[in-house]
C-alpha positions as CSV (number, residue, x, y, z in Angstrom):
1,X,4.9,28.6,-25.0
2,X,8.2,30.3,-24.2
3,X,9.5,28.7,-21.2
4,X,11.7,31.3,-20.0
5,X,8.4,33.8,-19.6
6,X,6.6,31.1,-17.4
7,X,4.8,33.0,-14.4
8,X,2.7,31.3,-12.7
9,X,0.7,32.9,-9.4
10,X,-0.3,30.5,-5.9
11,X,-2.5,31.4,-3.5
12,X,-2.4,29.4,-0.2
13,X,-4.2,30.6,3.2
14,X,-3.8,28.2,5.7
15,X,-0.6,27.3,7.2
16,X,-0.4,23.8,6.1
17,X,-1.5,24.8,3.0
18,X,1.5,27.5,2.8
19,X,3.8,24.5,3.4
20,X,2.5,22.5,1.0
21,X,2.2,25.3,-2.0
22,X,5.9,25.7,-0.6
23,X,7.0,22.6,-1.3
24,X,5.3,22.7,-4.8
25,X,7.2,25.7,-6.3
26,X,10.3,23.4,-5.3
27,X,9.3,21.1,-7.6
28,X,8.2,23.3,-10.2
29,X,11.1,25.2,-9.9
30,X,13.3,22.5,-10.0
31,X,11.4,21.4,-13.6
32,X,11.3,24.7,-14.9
33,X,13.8,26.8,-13.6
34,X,13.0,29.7,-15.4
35,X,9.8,30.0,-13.9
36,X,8.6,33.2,-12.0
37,X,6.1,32.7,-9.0
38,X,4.3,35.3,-7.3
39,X,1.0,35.5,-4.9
40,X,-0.9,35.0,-1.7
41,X,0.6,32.8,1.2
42,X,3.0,33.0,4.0
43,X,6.5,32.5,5.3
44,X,7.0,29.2,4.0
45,X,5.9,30.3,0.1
46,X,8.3,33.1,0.7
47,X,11.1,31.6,1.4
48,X,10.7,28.6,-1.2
49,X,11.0,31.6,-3.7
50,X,8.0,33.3,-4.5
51,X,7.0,37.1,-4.3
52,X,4.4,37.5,-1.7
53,X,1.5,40.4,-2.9
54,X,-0.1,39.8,0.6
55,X,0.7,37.4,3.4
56,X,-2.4,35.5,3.5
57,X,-2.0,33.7,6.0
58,X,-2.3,36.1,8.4
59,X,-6.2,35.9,7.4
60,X,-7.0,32.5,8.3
61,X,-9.3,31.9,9.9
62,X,-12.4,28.6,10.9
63,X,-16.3,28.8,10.7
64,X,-18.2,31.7,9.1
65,X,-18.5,33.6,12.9
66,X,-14.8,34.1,12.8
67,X,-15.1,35.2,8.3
68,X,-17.7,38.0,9.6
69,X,-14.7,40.8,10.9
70,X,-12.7,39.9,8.3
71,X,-14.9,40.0,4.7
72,X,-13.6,43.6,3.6
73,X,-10.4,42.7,4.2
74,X,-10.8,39.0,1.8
75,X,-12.1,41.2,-0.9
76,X,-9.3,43.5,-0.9
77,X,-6.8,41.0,-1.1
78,X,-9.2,39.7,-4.3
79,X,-9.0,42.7,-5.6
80,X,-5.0,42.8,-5.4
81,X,-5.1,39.3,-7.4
82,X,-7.7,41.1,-9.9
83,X,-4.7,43.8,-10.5
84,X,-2.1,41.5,-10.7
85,X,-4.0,39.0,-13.4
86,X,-4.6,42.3,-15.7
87,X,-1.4,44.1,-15.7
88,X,0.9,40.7,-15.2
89,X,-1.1,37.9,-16.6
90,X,0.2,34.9,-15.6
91,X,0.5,31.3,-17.6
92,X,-1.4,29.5,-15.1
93,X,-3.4,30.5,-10.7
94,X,-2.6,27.8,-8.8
95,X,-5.2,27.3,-5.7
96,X,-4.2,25.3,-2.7
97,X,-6.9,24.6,-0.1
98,X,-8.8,27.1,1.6
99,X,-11.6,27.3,-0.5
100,X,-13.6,30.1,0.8
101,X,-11.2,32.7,-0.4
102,X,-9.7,30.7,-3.5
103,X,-12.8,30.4,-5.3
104,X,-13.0,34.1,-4.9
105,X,-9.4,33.9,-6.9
106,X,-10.5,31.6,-9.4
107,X,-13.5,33.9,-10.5
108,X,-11.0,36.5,-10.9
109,X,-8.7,34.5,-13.2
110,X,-11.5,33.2,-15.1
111,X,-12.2,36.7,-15.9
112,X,-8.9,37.0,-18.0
113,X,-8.9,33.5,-19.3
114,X,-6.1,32.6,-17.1
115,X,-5.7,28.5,-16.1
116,X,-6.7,27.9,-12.9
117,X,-5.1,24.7,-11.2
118,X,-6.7,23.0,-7.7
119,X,-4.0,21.6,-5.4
120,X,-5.5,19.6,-2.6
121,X,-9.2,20.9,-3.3
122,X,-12.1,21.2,-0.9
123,X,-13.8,18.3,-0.1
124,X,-17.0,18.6,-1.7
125,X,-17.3,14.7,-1.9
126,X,-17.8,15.2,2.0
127,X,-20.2,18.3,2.3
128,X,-20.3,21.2,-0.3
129,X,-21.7,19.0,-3.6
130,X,-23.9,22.0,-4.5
131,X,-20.0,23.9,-5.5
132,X,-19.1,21.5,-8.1
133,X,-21.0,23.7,-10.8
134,X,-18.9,26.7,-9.2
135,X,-15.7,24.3,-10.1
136,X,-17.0,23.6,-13.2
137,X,-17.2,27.2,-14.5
138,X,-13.9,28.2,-12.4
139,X,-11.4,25.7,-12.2
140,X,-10.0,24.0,-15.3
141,X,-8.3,21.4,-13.8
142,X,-8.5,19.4,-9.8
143,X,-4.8,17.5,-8.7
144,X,-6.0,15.4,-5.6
145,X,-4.7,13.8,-3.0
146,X,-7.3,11.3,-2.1
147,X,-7.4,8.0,-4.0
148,X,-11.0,8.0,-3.9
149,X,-11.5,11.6,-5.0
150,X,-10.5,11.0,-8.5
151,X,-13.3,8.8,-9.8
152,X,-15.6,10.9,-7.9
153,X,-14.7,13.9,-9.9
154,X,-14.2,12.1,-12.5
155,X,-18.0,10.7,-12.7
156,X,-19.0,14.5,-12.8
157,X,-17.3,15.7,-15.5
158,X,-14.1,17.7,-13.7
159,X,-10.7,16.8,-15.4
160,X,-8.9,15.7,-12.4
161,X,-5.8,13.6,-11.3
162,X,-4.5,12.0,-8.4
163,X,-1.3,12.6,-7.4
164,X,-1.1,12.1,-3.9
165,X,-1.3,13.3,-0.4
166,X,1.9,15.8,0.4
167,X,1.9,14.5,3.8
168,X,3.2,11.7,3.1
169,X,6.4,13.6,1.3
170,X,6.7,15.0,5.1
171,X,6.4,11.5,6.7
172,X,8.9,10.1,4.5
173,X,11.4,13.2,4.5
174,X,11.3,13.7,8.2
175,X,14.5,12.9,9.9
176,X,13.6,11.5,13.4
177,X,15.6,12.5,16.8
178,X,17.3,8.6,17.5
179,X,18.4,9.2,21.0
180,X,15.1,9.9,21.4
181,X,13.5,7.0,19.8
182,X,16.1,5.0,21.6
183,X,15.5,6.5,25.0
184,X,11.6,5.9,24.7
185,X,11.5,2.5,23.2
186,X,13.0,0.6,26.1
187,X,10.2,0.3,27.9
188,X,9.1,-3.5,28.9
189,X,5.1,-2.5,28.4
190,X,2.7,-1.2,26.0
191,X,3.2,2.7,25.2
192,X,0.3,4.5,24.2
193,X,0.4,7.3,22.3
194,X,-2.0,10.0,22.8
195,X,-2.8,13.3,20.3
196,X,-5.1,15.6,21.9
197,X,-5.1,17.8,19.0
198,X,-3.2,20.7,17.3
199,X,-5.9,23.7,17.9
200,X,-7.0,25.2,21.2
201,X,-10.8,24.4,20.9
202,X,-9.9,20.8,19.7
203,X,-7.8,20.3,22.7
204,X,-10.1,21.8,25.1
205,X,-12.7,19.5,24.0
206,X,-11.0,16.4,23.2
207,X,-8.3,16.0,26.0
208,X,-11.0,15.8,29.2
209,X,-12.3,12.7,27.3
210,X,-9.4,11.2,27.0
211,X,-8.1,11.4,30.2
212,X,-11.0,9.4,31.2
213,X,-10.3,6.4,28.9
214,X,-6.1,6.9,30.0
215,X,-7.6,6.4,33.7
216,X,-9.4,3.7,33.0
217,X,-6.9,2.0,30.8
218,X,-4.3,2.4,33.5
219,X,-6.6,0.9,35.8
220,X,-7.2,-2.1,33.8
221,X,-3.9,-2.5,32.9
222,X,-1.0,-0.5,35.4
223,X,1.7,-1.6,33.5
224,X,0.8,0.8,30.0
225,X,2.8,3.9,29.8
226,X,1.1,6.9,27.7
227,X,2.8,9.4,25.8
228,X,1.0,12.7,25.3
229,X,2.1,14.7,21.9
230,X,1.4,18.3,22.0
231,X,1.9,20.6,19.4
232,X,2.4,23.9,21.7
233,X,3.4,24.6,24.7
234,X,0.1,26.0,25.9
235,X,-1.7,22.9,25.0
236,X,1.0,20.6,27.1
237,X,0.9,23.5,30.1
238,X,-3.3,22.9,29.8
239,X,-3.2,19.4,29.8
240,X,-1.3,19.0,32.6
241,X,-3.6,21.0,34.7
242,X,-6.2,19.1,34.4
243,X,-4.4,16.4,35.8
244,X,-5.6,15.9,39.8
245,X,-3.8,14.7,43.0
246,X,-6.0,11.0,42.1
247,X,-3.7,10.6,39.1
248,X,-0.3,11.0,40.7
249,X,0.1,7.3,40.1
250,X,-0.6,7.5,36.4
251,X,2.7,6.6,34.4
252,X,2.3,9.6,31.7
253,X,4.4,11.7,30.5
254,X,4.2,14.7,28.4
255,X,6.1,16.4,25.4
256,X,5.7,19.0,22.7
257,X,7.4,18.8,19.4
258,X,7.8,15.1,19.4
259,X,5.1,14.0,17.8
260,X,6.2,11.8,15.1
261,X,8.8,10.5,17.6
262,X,5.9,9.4,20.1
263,X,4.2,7.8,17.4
264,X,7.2,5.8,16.0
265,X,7.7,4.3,19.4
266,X,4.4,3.7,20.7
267,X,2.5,0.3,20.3
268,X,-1.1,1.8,19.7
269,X,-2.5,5.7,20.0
270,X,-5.5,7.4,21.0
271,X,-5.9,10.1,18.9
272,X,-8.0,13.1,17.7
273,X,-9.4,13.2,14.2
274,X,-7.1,14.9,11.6
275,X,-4.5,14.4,9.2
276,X,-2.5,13.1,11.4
277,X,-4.3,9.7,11.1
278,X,-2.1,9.8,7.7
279,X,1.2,9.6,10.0
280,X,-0.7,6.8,12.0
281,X,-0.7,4.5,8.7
282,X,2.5,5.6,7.5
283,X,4.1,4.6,10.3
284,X,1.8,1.5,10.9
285,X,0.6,2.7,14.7
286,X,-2.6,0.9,15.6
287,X,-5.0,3.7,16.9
288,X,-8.2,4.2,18.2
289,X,-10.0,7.9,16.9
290,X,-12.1,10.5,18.8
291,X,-13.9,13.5,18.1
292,X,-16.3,15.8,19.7
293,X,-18.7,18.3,18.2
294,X,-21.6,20.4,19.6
295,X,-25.4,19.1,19.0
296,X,-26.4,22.3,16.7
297,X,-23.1,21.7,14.5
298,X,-23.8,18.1,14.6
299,X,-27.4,18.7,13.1
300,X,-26.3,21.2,10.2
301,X,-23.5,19.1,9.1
302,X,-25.5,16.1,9.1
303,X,-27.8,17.4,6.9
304,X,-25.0,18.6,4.4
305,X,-22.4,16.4,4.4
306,X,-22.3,12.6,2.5
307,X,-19.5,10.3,4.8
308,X,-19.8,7.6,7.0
309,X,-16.3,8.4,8.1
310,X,-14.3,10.9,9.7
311,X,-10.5,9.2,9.6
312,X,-8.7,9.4,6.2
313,X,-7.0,5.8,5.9
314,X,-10.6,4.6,6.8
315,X,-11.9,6.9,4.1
316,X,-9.6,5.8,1.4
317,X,-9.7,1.7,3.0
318,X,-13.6,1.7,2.4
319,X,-13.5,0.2,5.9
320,X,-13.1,0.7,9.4
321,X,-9.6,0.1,10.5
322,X,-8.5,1.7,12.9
323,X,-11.9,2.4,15.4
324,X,-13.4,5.7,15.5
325,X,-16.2,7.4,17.9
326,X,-17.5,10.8,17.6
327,X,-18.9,12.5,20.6
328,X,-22.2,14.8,19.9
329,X,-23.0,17.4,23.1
330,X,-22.4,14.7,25.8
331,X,-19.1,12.1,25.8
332,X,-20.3,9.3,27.9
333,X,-20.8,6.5,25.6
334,X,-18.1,7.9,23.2
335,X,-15.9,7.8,26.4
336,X,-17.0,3.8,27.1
337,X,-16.1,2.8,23.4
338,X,-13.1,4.6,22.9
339,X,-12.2,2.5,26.0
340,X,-13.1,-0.7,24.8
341,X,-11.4,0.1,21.4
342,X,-8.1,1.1,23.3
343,X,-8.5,-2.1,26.1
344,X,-8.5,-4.4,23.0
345,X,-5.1,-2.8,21.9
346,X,-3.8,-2.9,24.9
347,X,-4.6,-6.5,25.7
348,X,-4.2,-8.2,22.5
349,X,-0.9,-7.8,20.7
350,X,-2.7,-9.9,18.2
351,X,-5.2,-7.2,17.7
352,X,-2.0,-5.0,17.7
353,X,-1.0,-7.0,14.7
354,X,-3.6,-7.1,13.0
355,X,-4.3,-3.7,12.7
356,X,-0.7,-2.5,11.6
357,X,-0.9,-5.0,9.1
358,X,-4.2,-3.6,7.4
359,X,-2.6,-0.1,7.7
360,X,1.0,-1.0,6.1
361,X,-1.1,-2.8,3.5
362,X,-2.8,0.5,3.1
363,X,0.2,2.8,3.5
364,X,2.2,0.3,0.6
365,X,-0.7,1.0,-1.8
366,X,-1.5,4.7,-1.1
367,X,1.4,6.5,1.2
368,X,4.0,6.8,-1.6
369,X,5.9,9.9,-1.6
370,X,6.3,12.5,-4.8
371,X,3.4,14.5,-4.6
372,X,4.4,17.6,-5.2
373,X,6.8,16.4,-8.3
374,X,3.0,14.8,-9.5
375,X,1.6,17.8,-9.4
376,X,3.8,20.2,-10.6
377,X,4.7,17.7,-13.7
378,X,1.2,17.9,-14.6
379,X,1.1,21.5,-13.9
380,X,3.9,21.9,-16.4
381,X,2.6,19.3,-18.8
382,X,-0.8,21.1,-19.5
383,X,0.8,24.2,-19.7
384,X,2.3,22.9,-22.6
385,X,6.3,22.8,-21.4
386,X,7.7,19.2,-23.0
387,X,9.0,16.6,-21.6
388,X,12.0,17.3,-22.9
389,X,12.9,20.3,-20.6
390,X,13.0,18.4,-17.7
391,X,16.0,17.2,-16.2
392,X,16.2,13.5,-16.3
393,X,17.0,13.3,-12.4
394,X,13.7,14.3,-12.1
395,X,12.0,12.4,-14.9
396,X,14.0,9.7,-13.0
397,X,12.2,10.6,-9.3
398,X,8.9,10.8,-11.0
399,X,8.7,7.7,-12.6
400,X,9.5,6.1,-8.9
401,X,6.9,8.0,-7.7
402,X,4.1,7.5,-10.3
């Protein structure tokens, strides 16, 4: 294979998946400089370096009601990939996340023999097992990011390897404001961080039930000062209005932007479900998790999904560590554990202790940084470019990272 000719096309919908895809054309750029990369994605992709044939992620979108308006407009976009795989061909179609499209893209590439790569695939261990015979016959070879993942792919035939969570290259890279830190770590109490959630419906649903468990918790215990970690300014603006005149003497504080700050300096969290829980045992925070879903969601996912978890390190521990309660229709008794769960943090530095022990275990084992150089190495290496042609800075970084 001649390495100057190396094209090699991503598509990436979401935004975090645009970052990510981002931050893997770095590294295979950085491996192979003479490679040309060209596709679907959005600002991020296109400013790491690589010709955009449509912005997709303009198109993204959650849940099939919100797919509906937009299905023409998907298969158009498919159809621009179709164009560009006959009359460009590239060496290799890298997929990253958002599944419903990308298969649509792998199909395509299939069509003209082209190698199709999965970067942080769906999660058909979780719901979506019927799909693996749709990976099978599209997708020739899965680079995940969940320890766990591999020997379940493994076990049905897919050639797979793990190579990491990305998120933990952001933990590790992120430069964190000091005066800050400094500012909000003297504080003679326990700080409790709380992460209501990054989208709109999340925090409309998830914030009300934890302001319950921060009243409580500041009855119980006046002293504890909580943090709230907003990712807009909407979300902050909302959250503060549903404070009332009963809660003047609550010692919270709000913020948006800071949320890897807040979670540096704060002795435990109460968080919403996400990737974010990733950060949480990065950074060893102890935390208590949350989550709310309607009844009639409840009921369809039950029936197609295959977890007993919905927080990642807990996931990938095989155990619960940090506590977690989902709330189904009603939040009551989700509301009266999550309390519990945070009282015992609270009170018990012990507790504290052990906790951020089991998850810097957990982070030392699974939280080490280079995915993206994992997965464009392997990228590379099936593609046939030899070891040889990489620089030895980078051999150097990878064999740290492996």
């Amino acid at each position: 294979m001649d390495v100057n000719k190396t094209k090699i096309f991503i598509s990436a919908g979401e935004p975090s998946g645009d970052l990510h895809a981002a931050k893997l054309l770095s590294s295979l750029a950085q491996l192979a400089p003479d490679t040309s990369f060209r596709g679907f994605g959005g600002s991020e992709l296109n400013d790491a370096g690589c010709q955009l044939d449509f912005e997709l992620t303009k198109l993204a979108v959650m849940g099939f009601v919100e797919v509906l308006p937009k299905l023409r407009e998907f298969f158009r976009v498919a159809d621009i990939a179709s164009d560009v795989f006959a009359n460009d061909r590239p060496d290799a179609v890298v997929l990253v996340d958002f599944p419903g499209f990308n298969w649509h893209i792998a199909k395509r590439a299939k069509k003209y023999d082209i190698p199709v790569f999965y970067y942080l695939p769906p999660q058909l261990w979780a719901w979506g097992a019927w799909r693996l015979k749709k990976m099978r016959a599209t997708v020739d070879h899965v680079m995940c990011h969940l320890p766990f993942e591999q020997q379940w792919y493994e076990q049905r035939g897919i050639d797979v390897d793990y190579v990491g969570h990305p998120f933990f290259d952001d933990v590790a890279n992120r430069q964190l404001d000091t005066r800050f830190t400094r500012k909000w770590s003297a504080f003679d109490g326990v700080q409790v961080a709380v992460l209501p959630g990054s989208r709109t419906r999340e925090v409309t649903s998830i914030w009300p039930m934890q302001l319950a468990v921060i009243r409580e918790i500041a009855r119980r215990h006046p002293k504890t000062r909580f943090l709230v970690a907003c990712l807009r300014d909407r979300h902050c603006l909302w959250c503060r209005q549903q404070l009332t005149s009963l809660d003047s003497e609550l010692n919270i504080e709000f913020f948006v932007g800071r949320t890897s700050e807040i979670i540096d300096v704060a002795d435990c969290s109460l968080m919403k479900s996400g990737s974010v829980s990733l950060e949480m045992m990065a950074r060893g925070t102890p935390s208590v998790v949350v989550y709310h879903v309607g009844r009639i969601f409840y009921l369809i996912s039950r029936s197609l999904t295959d977890v007993t978890s919905m927080t990642l390190p807990n996931m990938i521990a095989g155990k619960v560590i940090m506590p977690e309660f989902l709330a189904v229709g009603s939040c009551g008794k989700t509301i009266e554990r999550s309390i519990a769960a945070l009282d015992r943090l609270v009170s018990d530095k012990d507790e504290r202790d052990r906790q951020r022990h089991e998850l810097n275990t957990l982070s030392r084992n699974f939280a080490s940084p280079g995915a993206s150089q994992r997965a464009a190495r392997t990228i590379l290496s099936h593609l046939g470019l030899s070891r040889e042609t990489i620089p030895l800075t980078y051999r150097a970084a990878w064999s740290r990272a492996a």
